[in-house]
N, CA, C and O of each residue as an XYZ file, in Angstrom:
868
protein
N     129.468     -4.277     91.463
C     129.620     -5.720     91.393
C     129.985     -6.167     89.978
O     130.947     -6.920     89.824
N     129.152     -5.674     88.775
C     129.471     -5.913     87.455
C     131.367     -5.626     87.369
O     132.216     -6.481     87.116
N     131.493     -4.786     87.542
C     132.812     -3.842     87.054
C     133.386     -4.408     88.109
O     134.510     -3.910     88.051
N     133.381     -5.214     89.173
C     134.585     -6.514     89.983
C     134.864     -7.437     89.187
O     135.955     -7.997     89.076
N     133.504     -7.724     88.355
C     133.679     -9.434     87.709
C     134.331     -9.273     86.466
O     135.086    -10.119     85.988
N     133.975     -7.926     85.810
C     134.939     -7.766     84.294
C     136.615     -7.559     84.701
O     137.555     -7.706     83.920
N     136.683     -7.231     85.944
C     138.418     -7.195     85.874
C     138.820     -8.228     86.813
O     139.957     -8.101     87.267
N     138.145     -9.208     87.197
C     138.613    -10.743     87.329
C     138.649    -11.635     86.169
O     139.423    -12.572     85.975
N     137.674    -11.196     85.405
C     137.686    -11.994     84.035
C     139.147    -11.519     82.959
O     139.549    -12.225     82.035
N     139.642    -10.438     83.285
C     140.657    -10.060     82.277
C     142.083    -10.286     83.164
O     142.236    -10.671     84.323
N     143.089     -9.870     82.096
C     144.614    -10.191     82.485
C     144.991     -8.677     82.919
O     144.364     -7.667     82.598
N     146.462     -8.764     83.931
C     146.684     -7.801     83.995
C     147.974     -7.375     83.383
O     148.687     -8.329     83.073
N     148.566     -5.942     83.072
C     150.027     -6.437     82.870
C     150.632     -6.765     82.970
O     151.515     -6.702     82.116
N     150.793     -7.496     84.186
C     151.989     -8.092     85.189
C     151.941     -9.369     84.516
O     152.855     -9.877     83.867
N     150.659     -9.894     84.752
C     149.894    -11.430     84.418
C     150.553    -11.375     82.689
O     151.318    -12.145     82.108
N     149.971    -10.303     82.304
C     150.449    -10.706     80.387
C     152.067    -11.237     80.500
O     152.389    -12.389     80.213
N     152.734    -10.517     80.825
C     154.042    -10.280     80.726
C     154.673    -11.501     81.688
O     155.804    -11.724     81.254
N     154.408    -12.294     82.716
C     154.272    -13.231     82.992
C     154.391    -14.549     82.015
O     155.404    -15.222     81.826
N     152.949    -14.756     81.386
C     152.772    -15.536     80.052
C     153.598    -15.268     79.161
O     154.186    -16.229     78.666
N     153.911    -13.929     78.675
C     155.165    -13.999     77.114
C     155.563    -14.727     77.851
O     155.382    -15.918     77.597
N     156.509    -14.237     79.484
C     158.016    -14.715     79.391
C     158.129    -16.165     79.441
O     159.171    -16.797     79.275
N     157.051    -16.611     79.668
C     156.977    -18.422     80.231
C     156.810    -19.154     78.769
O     157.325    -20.241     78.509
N     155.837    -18.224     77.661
C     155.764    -18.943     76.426
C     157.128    -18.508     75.214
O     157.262    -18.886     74.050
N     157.943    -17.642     75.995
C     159.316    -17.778     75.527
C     160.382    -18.449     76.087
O     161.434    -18.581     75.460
N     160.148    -19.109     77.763
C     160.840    -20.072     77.638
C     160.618    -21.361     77.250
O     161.449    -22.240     77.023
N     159.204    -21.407     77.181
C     159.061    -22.950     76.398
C     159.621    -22.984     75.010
O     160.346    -23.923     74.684
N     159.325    -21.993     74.146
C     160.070    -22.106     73.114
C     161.615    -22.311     72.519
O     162.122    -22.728     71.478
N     162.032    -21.809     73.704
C     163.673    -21.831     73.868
C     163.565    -23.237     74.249
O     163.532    -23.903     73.214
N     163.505    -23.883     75.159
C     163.058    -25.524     74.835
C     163.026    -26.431     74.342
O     163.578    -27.516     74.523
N     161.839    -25.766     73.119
C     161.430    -26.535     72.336
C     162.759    -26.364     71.008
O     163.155    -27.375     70.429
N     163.197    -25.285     70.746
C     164.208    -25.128     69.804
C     165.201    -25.531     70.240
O     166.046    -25.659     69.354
N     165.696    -25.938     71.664
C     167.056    -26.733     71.835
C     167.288    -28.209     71.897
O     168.271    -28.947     71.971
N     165.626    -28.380     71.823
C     165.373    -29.896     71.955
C     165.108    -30.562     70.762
O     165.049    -31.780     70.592
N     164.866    -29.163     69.490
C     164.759    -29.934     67.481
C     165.270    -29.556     67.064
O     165.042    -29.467     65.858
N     166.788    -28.787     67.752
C     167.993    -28.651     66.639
C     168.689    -30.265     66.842
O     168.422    -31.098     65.976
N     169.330    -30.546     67.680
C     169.804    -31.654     68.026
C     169.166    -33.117     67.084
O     169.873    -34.010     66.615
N     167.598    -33.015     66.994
C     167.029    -34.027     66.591
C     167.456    -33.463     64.896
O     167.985    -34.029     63.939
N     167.080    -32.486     65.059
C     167.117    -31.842     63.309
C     168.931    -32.661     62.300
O     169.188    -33.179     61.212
N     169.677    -32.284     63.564
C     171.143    -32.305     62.910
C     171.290    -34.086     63.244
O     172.202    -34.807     62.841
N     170.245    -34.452     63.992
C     170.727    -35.834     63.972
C     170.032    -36.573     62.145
O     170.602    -37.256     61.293
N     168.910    -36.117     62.202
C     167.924    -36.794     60.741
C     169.307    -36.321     59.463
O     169.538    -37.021     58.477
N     170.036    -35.080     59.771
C     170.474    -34.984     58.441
C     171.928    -35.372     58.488
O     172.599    -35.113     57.489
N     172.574    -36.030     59.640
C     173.457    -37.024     59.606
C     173.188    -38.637     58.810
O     173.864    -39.162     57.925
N     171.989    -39.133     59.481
C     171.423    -40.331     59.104
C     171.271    -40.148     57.566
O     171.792    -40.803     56.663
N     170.351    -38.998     57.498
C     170.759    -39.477     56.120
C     171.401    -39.298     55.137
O     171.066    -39.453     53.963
N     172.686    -38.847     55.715
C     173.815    -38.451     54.421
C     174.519    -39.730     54.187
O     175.029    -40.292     53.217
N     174.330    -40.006     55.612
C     174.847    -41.738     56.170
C     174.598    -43.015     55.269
O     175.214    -44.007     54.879
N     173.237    -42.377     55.149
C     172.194    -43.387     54.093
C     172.676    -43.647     52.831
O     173.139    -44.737     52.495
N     172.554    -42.392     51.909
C     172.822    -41.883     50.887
C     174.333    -42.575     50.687
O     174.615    -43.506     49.932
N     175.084    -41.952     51.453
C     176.575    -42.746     51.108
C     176.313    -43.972     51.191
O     176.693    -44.471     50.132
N     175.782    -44.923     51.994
C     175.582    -46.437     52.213
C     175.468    -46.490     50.605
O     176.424    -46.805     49.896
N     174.255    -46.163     50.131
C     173.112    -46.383     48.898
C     174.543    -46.255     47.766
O     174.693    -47.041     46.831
N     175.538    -45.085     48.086
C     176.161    -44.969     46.583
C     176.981    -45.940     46.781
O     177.170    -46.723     45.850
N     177.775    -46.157     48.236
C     179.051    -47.207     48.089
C     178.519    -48.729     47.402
O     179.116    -49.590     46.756
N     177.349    -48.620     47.797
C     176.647    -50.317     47.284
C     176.616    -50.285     45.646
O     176.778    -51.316     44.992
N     176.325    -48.609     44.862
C     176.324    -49.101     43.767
C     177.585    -49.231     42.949
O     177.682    -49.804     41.864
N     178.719    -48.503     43.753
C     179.921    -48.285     43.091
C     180.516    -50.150     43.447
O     180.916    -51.005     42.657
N     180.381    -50.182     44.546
C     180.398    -51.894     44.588
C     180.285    -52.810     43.546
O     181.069    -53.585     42.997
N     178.940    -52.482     43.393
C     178.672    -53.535     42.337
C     179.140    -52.977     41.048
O     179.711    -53.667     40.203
N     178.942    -51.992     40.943
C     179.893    -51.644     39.330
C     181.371    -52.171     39.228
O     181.845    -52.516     38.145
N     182.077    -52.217     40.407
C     183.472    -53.005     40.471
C     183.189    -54.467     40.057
O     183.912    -55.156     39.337
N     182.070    -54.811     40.604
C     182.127    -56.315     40.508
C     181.823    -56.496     38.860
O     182.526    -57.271     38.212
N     180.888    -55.843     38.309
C     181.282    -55.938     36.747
C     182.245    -55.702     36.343
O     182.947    -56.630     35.940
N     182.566    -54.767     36.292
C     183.644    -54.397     35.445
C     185.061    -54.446     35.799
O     185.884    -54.151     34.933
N     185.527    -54.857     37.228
C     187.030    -55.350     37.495
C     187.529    -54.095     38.104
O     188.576    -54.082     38.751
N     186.718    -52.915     37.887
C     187.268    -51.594     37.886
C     186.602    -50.777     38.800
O     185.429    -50.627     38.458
N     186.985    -50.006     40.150
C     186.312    -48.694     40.148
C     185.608    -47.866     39.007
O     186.053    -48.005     37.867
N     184.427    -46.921     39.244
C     184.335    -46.074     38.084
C     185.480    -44.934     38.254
O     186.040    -44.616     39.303
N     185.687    -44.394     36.937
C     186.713    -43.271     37.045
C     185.992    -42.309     37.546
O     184.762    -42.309     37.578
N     186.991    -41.113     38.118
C     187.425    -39.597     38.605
C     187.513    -38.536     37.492
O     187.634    -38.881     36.317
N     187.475    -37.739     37.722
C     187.913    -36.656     37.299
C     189.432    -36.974     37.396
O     189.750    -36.897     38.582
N     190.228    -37.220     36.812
C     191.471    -37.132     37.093
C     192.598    -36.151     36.173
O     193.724    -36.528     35.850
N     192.170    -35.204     35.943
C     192.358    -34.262     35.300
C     192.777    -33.203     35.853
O     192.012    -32.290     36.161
N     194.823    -33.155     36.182
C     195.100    -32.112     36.939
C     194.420    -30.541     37.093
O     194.041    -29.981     38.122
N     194.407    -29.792     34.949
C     193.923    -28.971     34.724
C     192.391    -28.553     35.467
O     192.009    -27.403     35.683
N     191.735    -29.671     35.745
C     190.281    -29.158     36.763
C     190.408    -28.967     38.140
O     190.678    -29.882     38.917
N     190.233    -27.871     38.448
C     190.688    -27.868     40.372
C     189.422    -27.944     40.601
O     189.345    -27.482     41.740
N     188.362    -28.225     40.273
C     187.058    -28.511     40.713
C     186.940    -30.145     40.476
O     185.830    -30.648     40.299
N     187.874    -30.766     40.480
C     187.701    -32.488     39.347
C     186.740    -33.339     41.033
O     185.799    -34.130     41.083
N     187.566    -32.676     42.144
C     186.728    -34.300     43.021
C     185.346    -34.118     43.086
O     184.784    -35.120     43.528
N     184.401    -32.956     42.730
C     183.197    -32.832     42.770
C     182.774    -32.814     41.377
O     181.720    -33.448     41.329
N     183.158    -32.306     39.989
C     182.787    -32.312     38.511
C     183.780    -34.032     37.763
O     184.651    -34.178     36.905
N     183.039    -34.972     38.648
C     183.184    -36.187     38.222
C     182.111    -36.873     37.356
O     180.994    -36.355     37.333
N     182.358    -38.048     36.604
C     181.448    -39.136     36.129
C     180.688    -39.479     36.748
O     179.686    -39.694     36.065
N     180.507    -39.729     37.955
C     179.824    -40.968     38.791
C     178.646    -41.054     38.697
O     178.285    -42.120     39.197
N     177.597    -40.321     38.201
C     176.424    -40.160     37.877
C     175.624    -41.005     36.671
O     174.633    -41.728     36.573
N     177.155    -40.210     35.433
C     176.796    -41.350     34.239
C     177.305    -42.808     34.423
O     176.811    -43.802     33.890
N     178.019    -42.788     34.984
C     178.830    -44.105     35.114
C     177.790    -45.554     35.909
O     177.873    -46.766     35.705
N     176.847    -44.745     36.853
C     176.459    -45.245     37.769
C     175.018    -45.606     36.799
O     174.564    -46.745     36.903
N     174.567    -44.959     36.190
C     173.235    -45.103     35.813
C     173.301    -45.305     34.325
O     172.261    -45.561     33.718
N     174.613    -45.194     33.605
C     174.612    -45.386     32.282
C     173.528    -44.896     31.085
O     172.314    -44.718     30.989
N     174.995    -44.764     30.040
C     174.451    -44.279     29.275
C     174.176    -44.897     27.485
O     174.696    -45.923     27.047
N     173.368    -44.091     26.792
C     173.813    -45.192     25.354
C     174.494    -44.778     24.288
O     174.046    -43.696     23.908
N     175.491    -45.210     23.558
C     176.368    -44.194     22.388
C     175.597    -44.083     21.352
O     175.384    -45.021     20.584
N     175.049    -42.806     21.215
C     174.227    -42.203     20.064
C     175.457    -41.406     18.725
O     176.309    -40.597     19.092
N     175.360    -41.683     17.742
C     175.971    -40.945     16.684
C     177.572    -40.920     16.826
O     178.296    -39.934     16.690
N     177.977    -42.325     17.151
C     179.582    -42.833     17.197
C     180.037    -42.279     18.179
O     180.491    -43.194     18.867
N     180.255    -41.040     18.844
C     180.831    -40.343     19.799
C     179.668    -39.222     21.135
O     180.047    -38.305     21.863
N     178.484    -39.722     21.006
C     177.731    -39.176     21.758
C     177.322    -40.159     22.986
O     177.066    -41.362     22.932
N     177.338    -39.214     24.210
C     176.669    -40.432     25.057
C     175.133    -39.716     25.501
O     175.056    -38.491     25.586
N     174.258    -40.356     25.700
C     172.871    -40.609     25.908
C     172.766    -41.256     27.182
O     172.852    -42.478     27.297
N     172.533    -40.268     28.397
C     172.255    -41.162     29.788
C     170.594    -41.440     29.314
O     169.749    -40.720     28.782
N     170.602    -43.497     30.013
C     169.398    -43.754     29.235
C     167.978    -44.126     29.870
O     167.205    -45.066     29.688
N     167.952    -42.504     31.048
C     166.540    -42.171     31.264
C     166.145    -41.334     30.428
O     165.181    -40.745     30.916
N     166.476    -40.811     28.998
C     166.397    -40.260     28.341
C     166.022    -38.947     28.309
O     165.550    -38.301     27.373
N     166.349    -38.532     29.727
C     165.645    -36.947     29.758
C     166.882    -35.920     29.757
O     166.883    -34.775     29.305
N     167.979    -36.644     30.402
C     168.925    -35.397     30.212
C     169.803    -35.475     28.810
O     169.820    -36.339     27.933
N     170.457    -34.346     28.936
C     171.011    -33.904     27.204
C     172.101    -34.732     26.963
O     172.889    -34.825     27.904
N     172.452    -35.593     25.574
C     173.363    -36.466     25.384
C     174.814    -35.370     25.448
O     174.924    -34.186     25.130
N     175.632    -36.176     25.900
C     177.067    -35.377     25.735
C     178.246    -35.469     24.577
O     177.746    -36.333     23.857
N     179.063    -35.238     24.169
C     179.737    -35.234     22.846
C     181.334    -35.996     23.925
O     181.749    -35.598     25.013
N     181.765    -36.940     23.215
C     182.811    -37.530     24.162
C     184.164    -37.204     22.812
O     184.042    -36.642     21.723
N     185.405    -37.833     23.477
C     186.288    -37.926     22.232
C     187.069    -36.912     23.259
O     186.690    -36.323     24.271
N     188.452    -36.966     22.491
C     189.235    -35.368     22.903
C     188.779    -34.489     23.017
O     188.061    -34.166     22.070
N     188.866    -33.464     24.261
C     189.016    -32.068     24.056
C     187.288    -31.996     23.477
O     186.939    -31.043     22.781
N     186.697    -32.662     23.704
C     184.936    -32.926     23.356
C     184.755    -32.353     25.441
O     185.632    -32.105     26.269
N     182.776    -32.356     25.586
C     182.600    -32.219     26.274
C     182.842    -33.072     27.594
O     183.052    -32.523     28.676
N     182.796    -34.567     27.419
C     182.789    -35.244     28.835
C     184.794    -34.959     29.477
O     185.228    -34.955     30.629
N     185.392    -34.802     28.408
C     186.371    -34.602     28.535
C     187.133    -33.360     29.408
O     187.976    -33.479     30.296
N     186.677    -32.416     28.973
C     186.654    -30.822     29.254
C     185.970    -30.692     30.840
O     186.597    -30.386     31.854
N     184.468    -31.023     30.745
C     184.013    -30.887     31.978
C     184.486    -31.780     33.503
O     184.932    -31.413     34.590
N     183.987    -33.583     32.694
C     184.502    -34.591     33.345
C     185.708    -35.326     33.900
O     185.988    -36.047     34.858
N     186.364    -34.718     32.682
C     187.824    -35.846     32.900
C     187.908    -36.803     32.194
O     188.650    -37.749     32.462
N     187.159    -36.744     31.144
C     187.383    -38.452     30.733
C     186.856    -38.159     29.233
O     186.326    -37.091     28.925
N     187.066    -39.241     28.327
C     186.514    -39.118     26.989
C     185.665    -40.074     26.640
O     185.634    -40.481     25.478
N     184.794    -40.604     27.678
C     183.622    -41.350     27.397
C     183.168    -42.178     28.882
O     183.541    -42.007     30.043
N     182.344    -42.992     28.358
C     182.080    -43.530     29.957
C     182.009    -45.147     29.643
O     181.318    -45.566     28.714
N     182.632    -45.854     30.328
C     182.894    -47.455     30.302
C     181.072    -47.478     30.464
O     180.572    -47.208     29.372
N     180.232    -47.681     31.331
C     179.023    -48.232     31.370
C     177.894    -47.425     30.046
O     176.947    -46.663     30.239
N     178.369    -47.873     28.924
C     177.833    -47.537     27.617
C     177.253    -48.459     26.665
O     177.427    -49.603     27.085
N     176.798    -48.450     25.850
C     176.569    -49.336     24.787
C     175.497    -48.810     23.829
O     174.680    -47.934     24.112
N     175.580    -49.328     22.888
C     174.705    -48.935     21.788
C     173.107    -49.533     21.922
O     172.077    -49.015     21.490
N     173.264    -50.703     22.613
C     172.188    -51.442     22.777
C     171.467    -51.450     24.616
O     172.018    -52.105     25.501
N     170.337    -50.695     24.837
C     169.803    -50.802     26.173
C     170.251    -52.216     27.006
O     170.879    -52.247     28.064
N     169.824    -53.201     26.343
C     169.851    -54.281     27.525
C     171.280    -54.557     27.699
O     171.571    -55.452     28.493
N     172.315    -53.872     27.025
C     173.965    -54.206     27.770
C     174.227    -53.126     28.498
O     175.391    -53.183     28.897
N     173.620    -52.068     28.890
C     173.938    -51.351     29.602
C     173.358    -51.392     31.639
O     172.170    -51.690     31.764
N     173.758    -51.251     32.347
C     173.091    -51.436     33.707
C     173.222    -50.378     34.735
O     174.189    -49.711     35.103
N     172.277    -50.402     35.010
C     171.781    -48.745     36.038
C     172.207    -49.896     37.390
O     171.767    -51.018     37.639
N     173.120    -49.151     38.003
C     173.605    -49.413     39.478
C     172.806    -48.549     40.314
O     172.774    -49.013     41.454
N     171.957    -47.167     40.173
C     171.751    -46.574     41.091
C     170.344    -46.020     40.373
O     170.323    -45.443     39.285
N     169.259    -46.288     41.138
C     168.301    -46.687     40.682
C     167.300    -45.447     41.579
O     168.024    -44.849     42.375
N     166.125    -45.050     41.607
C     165.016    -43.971     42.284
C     165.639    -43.182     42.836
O     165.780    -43.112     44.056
N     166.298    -42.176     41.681
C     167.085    -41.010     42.526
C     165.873    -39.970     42.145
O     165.198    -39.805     41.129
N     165.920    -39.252     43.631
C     164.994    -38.160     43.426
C     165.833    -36.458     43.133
O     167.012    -36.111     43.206
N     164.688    -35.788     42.824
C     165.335    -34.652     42.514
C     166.449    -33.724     43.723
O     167.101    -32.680     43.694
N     166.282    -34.401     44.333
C     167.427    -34.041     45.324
C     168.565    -34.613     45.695
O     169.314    -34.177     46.570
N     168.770    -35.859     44.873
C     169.746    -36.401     44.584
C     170.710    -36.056     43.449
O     171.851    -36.512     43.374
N     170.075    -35.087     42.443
C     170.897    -34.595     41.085
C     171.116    -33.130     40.806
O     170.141    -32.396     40.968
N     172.031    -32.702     40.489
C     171.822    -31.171     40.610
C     171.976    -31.026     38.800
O     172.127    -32.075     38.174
N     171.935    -29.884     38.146
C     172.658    -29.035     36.847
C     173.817    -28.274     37.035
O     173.778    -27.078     37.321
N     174.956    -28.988     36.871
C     175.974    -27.922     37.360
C     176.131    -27.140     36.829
O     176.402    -26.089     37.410
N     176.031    -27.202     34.940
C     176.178    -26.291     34.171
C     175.086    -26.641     33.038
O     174.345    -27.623     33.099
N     175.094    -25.667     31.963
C     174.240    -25.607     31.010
C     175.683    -25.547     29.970
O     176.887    -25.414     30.187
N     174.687    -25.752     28.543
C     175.618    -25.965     27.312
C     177.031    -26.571     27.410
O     178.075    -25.932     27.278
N     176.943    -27.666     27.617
C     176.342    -28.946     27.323
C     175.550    -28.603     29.426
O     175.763    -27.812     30.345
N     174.690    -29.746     29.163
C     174.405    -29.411     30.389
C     174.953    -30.786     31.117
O     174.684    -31.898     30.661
N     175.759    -30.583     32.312
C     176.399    -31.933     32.885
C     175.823    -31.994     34.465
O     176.291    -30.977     34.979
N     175.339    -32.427     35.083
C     174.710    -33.724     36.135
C     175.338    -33.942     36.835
O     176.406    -34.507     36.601
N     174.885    -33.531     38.201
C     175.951    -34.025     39.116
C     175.158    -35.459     40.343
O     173.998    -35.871     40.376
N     176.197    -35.812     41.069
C     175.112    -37.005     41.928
C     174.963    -35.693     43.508
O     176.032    -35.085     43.563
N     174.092    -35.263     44.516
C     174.295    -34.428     45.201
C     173.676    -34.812     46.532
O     172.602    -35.412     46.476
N     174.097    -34.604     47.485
C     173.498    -35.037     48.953
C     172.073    -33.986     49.055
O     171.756    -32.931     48.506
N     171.517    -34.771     49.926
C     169.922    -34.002     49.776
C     170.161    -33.327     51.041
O     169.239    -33.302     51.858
N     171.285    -32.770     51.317
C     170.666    -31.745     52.301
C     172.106    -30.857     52.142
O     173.205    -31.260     51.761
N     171.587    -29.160     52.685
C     172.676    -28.320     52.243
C     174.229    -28.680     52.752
O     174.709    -29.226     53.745
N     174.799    -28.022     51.416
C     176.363    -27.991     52.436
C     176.799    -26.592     52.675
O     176.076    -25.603     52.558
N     177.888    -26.601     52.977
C     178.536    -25.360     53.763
C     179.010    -24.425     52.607
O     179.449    -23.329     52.956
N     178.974    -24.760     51.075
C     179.410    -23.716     50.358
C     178.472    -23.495     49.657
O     177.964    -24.202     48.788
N     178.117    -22.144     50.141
C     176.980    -21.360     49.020
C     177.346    -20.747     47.993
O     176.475    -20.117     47.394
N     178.882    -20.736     47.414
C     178.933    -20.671     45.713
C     178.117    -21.744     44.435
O     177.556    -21.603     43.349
N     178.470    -22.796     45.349
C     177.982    -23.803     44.373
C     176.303    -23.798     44.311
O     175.547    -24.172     45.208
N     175.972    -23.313     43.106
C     174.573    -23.202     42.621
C     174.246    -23.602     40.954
O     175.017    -23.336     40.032
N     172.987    -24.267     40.815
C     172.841    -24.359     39.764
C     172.761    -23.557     38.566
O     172.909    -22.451     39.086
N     172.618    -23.303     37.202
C     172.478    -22.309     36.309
C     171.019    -21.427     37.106
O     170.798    -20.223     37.236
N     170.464    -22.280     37.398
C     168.616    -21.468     37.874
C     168.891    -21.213     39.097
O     167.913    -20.968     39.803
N     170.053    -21.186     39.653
C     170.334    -20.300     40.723
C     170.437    -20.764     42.297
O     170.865    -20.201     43.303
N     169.703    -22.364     41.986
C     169.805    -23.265     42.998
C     170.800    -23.648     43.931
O     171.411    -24.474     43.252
N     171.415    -23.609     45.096
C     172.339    -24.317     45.629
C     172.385    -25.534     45.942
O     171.441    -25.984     46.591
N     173.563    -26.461     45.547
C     173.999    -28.031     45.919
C     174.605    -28.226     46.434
O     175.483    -27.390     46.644
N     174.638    -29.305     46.974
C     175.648    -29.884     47.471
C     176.645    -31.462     46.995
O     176.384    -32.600     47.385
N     177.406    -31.190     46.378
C     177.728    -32.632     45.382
C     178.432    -33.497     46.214
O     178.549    -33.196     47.402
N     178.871    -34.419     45.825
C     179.256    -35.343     46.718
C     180.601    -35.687     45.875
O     180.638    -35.888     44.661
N     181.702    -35.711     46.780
C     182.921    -35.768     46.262
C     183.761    -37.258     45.478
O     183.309    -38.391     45.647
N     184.736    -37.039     44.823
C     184.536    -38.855     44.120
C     186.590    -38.718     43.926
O     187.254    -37.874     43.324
N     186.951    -39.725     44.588
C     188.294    -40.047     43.927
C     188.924    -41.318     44.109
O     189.462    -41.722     45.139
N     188.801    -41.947     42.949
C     188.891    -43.323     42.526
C     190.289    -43.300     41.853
O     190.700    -44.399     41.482
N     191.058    -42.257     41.643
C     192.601    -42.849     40.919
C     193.816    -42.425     41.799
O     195.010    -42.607     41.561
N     193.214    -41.796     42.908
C     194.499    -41.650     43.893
C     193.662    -41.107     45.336
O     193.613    -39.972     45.810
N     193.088    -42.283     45.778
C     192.440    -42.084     47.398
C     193.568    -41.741     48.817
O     194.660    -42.219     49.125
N     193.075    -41.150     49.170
C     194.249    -40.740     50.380
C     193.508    -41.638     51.315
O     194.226    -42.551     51.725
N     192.388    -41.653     51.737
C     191.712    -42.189     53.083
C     191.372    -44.000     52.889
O     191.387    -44.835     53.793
N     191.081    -44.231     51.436
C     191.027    -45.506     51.432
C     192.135    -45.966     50.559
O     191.773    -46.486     49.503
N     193.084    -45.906     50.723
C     194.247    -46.911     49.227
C     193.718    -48.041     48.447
O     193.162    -48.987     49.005
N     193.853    -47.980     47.364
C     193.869    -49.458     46.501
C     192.012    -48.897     46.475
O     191.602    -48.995     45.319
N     191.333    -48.575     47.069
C     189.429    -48.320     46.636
C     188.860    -46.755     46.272
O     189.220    -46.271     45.199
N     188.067    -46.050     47.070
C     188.033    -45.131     46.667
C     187.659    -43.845     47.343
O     186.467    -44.024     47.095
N     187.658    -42.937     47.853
C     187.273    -41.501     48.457
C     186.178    -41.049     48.049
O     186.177    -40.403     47.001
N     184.583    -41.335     48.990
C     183.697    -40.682     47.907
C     183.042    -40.048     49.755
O     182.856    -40.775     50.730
N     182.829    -38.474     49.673
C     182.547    -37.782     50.729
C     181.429    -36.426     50.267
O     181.387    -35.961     49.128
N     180.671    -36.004     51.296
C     180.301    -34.325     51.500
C     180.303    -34.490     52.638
O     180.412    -35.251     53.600
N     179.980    -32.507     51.839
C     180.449    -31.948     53.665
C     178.331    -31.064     53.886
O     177.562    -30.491     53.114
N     178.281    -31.496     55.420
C     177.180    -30.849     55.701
C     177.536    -30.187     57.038
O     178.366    -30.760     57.743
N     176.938    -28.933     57.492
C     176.830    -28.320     58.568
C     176.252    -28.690     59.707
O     175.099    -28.257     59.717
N     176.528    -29.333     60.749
C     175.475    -29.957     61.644
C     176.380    -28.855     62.919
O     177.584    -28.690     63.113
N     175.160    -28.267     63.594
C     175.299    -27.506     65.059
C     175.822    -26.145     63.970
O     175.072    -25.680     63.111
N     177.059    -25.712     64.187
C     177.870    -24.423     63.725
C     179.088    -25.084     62.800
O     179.856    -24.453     62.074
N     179.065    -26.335     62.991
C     180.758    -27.157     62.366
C     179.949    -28.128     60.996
O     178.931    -28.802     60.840
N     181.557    -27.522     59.923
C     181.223    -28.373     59.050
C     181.893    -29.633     59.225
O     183.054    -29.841     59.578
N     180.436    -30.922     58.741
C     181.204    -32.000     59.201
C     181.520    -32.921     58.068
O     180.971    -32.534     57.037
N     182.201    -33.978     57.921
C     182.693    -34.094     56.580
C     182.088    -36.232     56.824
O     182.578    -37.155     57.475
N     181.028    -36.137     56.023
C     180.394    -37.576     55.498
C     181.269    -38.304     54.680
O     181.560    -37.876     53.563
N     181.798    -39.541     55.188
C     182.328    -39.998     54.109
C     182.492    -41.719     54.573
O     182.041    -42.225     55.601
N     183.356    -42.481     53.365
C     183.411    -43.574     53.821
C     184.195    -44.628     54.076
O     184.154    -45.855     53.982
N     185.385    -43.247     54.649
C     186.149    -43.919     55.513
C     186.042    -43.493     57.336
O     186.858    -43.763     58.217
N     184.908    -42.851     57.428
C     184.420    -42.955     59.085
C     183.262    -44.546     59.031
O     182.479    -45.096     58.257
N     183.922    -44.751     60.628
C     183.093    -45.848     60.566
C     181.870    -45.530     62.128
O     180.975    -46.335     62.385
């Protein structure tokens, strides 16, 4: 009688093997039912993110009459992603006649002028949203978190603006080995918007890379 009730109380192999297969199809399930949700959150918010930058590049037009500049620097075949828009957007202050100082004061000032660093890396030989004095300068783009900025390079070290979620090219990594994803910028010859500006990334959603930008509506 004992030795009936201990092998009603237990599983058998049939019974085990039963359970995997049922708690592997729930899982199959459950993983076809939070990729979909997964690739939807990191649409929204690339969605976001672009909203957030077009509003500040907006208003920087409305000061200054001007788009911010591009990389427009044939010699860079990296120029639509190793752009300004970072300093431009959050400004910086001119330290020592030809230095710029982005003025959260934590990253490294850059050396502008010819054939100087913003030039070489950026495209440009200084940045219009500058000044010697804090209160003439104005931050358009305001609580960026660390997943909004990457290090593209070291010595000088230059800043990029970057979508917070991966993209499809895993060359692009920081000096510490990090991968980014930057967000693309072309303000002196737009193909998708004329007369404004081309600012896009690309993220992987399902198996396809899909390309964020803001000329989808």
């Amino acid at each position: 009688m004992t030795k009936r009730m201990k092998r009603a109380g237990g599983f058998t192999l049939i019974e085990l093997l039963v359970v995997i297969a049922v708690m592997g199809i729930l899982a199959g399930i459950t993983i076809s039912v939070l990729g979909p949700i997964s690739d939807t959150k990191k649409r929204k918010g690339m969605e976001a993110d672009l909203k957030r930058l077009v509003t500040a590049i907006e208003n920087y037009k409305a000061k200054f009459h001007h788009y911010p500049p591009d990389n427009n620097d044939p010699r860079n075949f990296d120029r639509d992603w190793m752009h300004p828009l970072y300093y431009e957007l959050t400004g910086t202050l001119v330290v020592n006649t030809t230095q710029f100082q982005p003025v959260d004061g934590v990253r490294q000032a850059l050396d502008g002028g010819p054939g100087a660093h913003t030039e070489t890396f950026l495209g440009v030989r200084g940045f219009v949203n500058s000044s010697t004095k804090r209160p003439d300068v104005k931050v358009f783009l305001t609580d960026l978190r660390p997943v909004h900025l990457a290090q593209a390079r070291t010595g000088p070290d230059i800043y990029l603006l970057t979508a917070a979620v991966p993209g499809p090219n895993k060359n692009l990594v920081t000096p510490g080995g990090q991968p980014f994803n930057p967000w693309r910028y072309n303000s002196s010859n737009p193909t998708n918007n004329p007369g404004k500006f081309d600012l896009w990334a690309e993220v992987v959603i399902g198996k396809q890379t899909n390309v964020i930008g803001n000329w989808h509506k």
